[in-house]
C-alpha positions in Angstrom: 0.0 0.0 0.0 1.6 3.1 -1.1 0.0 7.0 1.0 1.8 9.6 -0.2 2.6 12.3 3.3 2.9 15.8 3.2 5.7 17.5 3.9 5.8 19.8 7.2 5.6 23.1 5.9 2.0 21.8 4.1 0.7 20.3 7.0 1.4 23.6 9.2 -0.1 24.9 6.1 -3.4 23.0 6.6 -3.4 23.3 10.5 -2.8 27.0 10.8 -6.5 28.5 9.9 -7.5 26.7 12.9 -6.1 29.1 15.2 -8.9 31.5 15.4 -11.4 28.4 16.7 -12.5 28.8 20.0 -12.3 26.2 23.0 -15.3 25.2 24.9 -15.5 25.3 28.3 -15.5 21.6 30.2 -18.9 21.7 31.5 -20.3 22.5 28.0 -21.0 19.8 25.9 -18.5 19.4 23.2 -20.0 18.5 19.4 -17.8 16.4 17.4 -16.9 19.1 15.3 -15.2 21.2 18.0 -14.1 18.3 19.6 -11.7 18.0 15.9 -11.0 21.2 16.0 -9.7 21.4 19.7 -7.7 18.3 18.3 -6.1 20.4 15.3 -5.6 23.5 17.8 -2.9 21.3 20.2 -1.1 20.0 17.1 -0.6 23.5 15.7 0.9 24.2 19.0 2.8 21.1 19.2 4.4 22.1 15.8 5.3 25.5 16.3 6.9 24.2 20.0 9.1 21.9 17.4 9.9 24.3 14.9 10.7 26.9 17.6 13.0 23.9 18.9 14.8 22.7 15.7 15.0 26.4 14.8 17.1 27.0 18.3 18.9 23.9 17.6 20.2 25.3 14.2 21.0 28.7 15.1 22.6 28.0 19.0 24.1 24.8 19.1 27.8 24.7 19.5 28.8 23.0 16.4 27.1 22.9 12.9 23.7 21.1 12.4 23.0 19.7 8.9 19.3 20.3 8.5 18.8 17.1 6.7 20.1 14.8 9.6 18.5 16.6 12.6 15.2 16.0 10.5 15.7 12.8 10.1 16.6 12.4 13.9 13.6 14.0 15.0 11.3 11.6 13.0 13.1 8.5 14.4 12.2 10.4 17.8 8.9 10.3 16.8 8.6 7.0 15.9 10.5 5.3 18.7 8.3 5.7 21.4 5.6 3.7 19.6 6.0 0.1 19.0 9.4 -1.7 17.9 8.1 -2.6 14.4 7.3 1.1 13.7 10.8 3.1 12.3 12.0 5.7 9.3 14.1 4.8 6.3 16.4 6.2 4.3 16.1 5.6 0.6 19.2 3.0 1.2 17.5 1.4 3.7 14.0 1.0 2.1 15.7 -0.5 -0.8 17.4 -3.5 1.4 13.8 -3.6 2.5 12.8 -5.0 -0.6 16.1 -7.1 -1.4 15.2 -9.1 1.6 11.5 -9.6 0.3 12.5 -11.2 -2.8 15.0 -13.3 -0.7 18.0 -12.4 -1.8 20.5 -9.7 -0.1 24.3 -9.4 1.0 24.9 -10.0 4.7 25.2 -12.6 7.4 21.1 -14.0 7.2 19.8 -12.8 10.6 16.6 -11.5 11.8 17.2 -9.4 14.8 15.5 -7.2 16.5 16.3 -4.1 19.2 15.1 -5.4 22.6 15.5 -3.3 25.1 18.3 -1.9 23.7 20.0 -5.1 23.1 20.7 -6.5 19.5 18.5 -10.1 19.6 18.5 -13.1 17.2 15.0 -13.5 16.7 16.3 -16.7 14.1 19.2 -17.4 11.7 18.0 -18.3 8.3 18.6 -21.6 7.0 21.8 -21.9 5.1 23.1 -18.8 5.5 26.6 -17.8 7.0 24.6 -17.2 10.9 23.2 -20.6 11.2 25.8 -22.2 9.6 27.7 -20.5 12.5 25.4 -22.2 15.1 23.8 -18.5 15.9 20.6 -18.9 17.8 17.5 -17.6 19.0 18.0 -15.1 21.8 21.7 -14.6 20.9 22.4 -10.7 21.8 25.1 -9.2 19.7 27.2 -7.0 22.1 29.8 -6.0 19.1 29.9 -5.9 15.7 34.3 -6.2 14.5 35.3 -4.5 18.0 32.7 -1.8 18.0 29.5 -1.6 20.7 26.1 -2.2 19.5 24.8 0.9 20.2 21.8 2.4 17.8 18.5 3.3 18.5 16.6 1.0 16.0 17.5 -2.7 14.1 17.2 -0.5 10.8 20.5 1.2 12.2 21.5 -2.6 13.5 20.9 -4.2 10.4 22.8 -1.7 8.5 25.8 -2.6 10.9 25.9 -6.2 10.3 25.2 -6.0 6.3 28.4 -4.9 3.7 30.2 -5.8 0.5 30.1 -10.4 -0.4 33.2 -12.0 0.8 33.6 -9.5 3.7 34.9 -10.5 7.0 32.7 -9.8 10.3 33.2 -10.9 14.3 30.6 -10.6 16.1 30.8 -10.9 20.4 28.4 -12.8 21.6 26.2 -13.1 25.0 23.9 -16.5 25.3 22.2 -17.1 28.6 23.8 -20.2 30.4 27.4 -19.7 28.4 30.1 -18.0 28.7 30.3 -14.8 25.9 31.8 -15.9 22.7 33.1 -14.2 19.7 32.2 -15.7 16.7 33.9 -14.9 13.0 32.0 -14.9 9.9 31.7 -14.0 6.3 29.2 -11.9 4.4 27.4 -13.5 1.4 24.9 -12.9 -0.8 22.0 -14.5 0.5 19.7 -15.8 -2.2 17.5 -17.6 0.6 15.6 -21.2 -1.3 13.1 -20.4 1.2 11.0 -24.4 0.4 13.1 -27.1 0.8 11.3 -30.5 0.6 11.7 -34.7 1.5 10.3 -37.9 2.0 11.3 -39.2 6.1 9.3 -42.5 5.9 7.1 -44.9 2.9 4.2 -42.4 2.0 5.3 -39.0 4.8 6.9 -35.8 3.3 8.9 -33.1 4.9 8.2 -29.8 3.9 10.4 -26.7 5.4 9.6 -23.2 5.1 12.7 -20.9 6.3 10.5 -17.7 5.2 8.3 -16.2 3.2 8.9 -14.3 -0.1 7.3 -13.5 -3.5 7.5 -17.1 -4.5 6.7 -19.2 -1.5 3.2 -20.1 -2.4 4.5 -21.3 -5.9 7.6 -23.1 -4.3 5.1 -24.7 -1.5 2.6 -26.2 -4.6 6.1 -27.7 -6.4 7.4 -29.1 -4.1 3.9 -30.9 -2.9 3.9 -32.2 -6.6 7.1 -33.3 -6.5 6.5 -35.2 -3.2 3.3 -36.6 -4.6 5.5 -37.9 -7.9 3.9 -41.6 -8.6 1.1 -41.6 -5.6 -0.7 -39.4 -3.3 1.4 -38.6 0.1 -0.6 -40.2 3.4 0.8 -37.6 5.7 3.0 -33.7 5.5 4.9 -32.3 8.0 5.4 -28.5 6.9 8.2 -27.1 9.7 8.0 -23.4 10.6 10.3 -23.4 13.2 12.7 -20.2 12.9 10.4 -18.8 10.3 10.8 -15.3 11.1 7.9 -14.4 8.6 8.3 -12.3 5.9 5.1 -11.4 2.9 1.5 -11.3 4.1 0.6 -12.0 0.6 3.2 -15.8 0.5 1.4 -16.4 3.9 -2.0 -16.8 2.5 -1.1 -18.2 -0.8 0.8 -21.1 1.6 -2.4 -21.5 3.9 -4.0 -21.7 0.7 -2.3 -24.6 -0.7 -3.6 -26.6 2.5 -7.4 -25.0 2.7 -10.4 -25.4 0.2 -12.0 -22.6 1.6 -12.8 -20.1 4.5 -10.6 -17.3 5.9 -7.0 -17.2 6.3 -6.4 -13.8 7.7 -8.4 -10.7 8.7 -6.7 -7.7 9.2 -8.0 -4.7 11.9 -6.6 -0.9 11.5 -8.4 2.7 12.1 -8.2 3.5 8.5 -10.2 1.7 5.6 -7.3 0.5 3.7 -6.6 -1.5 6.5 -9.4 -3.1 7.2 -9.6 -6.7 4.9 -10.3 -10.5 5.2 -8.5 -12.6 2.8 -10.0 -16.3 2.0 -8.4 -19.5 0.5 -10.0 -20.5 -3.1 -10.9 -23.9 -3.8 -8.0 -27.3 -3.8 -6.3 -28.6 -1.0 -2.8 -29.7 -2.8 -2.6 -32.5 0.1 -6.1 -33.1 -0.5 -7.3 -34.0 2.9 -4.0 -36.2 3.7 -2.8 -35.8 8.1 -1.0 -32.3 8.4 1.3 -31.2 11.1 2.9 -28.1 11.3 6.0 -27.5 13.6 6.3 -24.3 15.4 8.7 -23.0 18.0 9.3 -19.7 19.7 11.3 -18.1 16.6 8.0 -19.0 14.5 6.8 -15.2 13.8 4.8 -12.4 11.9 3.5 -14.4 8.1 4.7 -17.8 9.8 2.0 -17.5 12.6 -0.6 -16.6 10.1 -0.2 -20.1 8.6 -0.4 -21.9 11.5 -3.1 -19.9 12.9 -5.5 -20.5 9.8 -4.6 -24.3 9.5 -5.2 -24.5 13.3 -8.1 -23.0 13.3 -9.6 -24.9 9.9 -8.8 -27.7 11.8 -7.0 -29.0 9.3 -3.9 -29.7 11.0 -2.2 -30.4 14.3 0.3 -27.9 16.0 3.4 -29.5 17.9 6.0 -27.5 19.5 6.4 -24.7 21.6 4.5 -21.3 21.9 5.4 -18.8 19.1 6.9 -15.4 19.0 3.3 -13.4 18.8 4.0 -10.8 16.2 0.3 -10.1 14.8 0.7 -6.4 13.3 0.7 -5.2 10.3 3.8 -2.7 8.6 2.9 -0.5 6.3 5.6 0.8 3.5 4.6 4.3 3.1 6.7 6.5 0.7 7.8 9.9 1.4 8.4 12.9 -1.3 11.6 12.8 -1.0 12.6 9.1 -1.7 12.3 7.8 2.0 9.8 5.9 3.6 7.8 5.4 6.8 7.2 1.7 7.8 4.2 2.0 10.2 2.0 -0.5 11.9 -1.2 0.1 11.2 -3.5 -2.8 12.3 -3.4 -6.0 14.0 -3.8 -9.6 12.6 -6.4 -12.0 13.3 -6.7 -15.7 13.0 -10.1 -17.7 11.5 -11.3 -18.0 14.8 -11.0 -14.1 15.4 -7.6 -15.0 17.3 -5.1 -12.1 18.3 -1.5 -13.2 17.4 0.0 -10.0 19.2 2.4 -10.6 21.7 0.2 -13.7 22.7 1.5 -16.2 19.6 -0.1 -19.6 18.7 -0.5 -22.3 21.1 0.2 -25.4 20.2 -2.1 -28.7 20.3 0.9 -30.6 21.5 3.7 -29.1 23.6 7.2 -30.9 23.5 8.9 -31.3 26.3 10.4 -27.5 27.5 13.7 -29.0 28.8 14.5 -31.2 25.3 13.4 -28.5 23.4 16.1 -26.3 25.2 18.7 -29.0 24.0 18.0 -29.8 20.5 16.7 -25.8 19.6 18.3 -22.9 21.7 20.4 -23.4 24.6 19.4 -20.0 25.1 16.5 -17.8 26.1 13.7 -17.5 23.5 12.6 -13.9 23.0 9.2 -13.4 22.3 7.1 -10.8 21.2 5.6 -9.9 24.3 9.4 -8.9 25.0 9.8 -5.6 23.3 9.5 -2.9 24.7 6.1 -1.3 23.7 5.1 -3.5 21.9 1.0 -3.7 21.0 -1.6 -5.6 23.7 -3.7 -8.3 22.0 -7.4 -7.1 21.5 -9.3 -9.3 23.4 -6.8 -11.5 25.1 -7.6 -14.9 25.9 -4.9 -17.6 27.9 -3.6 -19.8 25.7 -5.4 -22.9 24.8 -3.7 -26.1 26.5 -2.5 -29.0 25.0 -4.0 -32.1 24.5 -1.5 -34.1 25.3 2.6 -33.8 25.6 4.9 -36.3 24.2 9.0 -36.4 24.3 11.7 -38.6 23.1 14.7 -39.2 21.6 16.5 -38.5 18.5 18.7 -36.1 16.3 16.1 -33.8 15.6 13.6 -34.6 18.4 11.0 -32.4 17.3 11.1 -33.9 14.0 11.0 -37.4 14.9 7.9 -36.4 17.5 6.3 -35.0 14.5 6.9 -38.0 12.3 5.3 -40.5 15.1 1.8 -38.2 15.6 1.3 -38.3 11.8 1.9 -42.2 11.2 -0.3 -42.2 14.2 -3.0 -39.9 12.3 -2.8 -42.0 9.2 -3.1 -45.2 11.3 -6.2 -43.5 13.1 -8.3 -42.6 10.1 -6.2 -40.7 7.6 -6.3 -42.1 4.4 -4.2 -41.4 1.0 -5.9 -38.7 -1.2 -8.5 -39.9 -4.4 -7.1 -38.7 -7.6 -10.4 -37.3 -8.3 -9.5 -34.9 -5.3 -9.6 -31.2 -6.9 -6.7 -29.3 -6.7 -5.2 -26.1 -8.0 -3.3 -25.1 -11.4 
């Protein structure tokens, strides 16, 4: 969604004729009308307090000022005492955006996020130079190559820990439990295959999702037909662990390969534009075959939204752990001058009418915490609900409860849980799909 914003000097522009309005006393009662205009009278004053400000700033302070960064300074300003998802960028900035969209960027292939003023791994991405490191969820980045992490937003963060292919990088390291670590790595491009898929036993697929970019849904349906070469697959498990999201839009086209029909996401703002339900059209690729979906507590943002919709469709089972609970929506809006605002502008809600924020998806089947720890983090697992300011849920409600836990042993003990509960759903009364199933081109 692209809103073009007026610059200052227009909007003082627009604001000033309301000076001459009058105030009504508090016992009086106060139509709508004056009630807006009250509203328009404070932000006139607001603005002429800043301008005064930045004018005094310009004029007094003891060295030189460029105009152009003070501005920029005093937005950020703005913007950081709303929630942690809400920030400016710079026309550099917006365009790494977009790089990391279509899934392919220079850098180390981290999502981190400012936490209290801490540099957090939210998740390393799959087969990138971070997880190949063995970086994990709740690492906090004290130093990028000697220097302190310290910037007021993970724009600024990011910027730190991106540069040239081939690059060299050390990062110091703090995980809870261990001793702090430095860690050396190499920038890359990172063209991020963000489907990876596999058979793990006679008629069960494997189905990974690192994130989600332009081409997820399409990659998703592939690599289902792929699977489903020569017969029907009895069971999927589609992994979202350390998905840290990514494209709203390859969230519902995922869901979509799973669903025949019904919701997949509504959206809540204050403005029209953000108010919207999209639905899943007609085919389940799997048609009807046992689904599980893995989660964990670095499954976030788009990733959520899938498990949220297939949860509540009941057309699959949730194993894991809690997720991270980022249900708001960012929206890119461009400025004038080349620069952009990314501001949240509504929450996210589940089939079920579900808030994501800062509460995340409970699972149907909880793993055991202290093997989880082992096999996953070895670390603290940061959560939404972690950030400073970060939104309330609308209508929070605790978390359902499991069903039932389950633990045991293994390389990948999530995994091999996984791979048990959907031979156990086949077994129960799933059945191999019909070829007559429909399904979608």
């Amino acid at each position: 969604m692209s809103i073009p914003l007026r610059p200052l000097s227009c909007l003082l522009a627009l604001l000033l004729p309301s000076l001459s309005l009058a105030i009504p006393s508090a016992e009086e009662s106060t139509p709508p009308a004056a009630e807006a205009a009250s509203e328009r009278l404070v932000e006139v004053n607001d603005l002429r307090a800043f301008a005064a400000v930045f004018r005094e700033v310009r004029r007094s302070y003891v060295e030189p000022v460029e105009s152009g960064k003070l501005m920029q300074a005093a937005i950020r300003g703005l913007l950081s005492d709303l929630d942690p998802h809400s920030e400016y960028l710079a026309s550099d900035q917006l365009e790494a955006l977009q790089d990391d969209t279509s899934g392919t960027y220079a850098g180390l292939g981290l999502e981190v996020q400012m936490i209290d003023g801490l540099l957090t791994v939210i998740a390393p991405i799959d087969e990138t130079p971070a997880a190949r490191a063995g970086m994990r969820s709740g690492d906090v980045i004290v130093e990028i190559d000697g220097v302190p992490v310290d910037v007021d937003s993970t724009v600024e963060a990011v910027d730190m820990l991106r540069g040239a292919p081939g690059s060299d990088v050390q990062l110091s390291v703090f995980r809870e439990g261990a001793e702090p670590f430095r860690v050396q790595l190499k920038r890359e491009v990172i063209s991020v295959a963000s489907v990876r898929s596999r058979m793990v036993a006679d008629g069960i697929g494997y189905l990974r999702i690192s994130q989600f970019q332009e081409d997820s849904g399409t990659q998703t349906a592939k690599a289902l037909g792929r699977l489903q070469t020569g017969k029907p697959l009895r069971g999927l498990i589609l992994d979202l662990r350390s998905n840290p999201g990514g494209l709203l839009t390859a969230a519902v086209e995922v869901s979509d390969v799973f669903l025949d029909a019904g919701t997949v996401v509504s959206m809540r703002g204050r403005v029209p534009q953000t108010q919207a339900s999209l639905d899943a059209s007609p085919g389940d690729l799997l048609r009807g075959a046992p689904l599980v979906v893995l989660v964990d507590a670095g499954t976030a943002s788009a990733a959520e939204i899938v498990a949220g919709a297939l949860q509540d469709h009941g057309r699959a089972l949730i194993v894991g752990w809690q997720t991270f609970g980022k249900g708001s929506v960012q929206s890119i809006l461009p400025l004038e001058n080349g620069e952009a605002l990314k501001l949240t502008t509504a929450r996210y809600y589940t089939p079920a009418g579900r808030s994501i924020q800062a509460q995340g998806i409970a699972p149907d089947v909880v793993l055991a915490e202290a093997e989880f720890k082992r096999v996953a983090s070895n670390g603290k697992q940061v959560t939404e609900a972690d950030l400073r300011g970060h939104l309330e849920a609308e209508g929070r409600e605790p978390a359902t409860k499991p069903a039932q836990d389950f633990d045991g042993p293994g390389d990948d003990y999530a995994l091999t849980e996984a791979l048990g509960i959907v031979q156990a759903l086949v077994r129960w009364g799933g059945r191999p799909a019909t070829e007559a199933s429909s399904g979608k081109g």
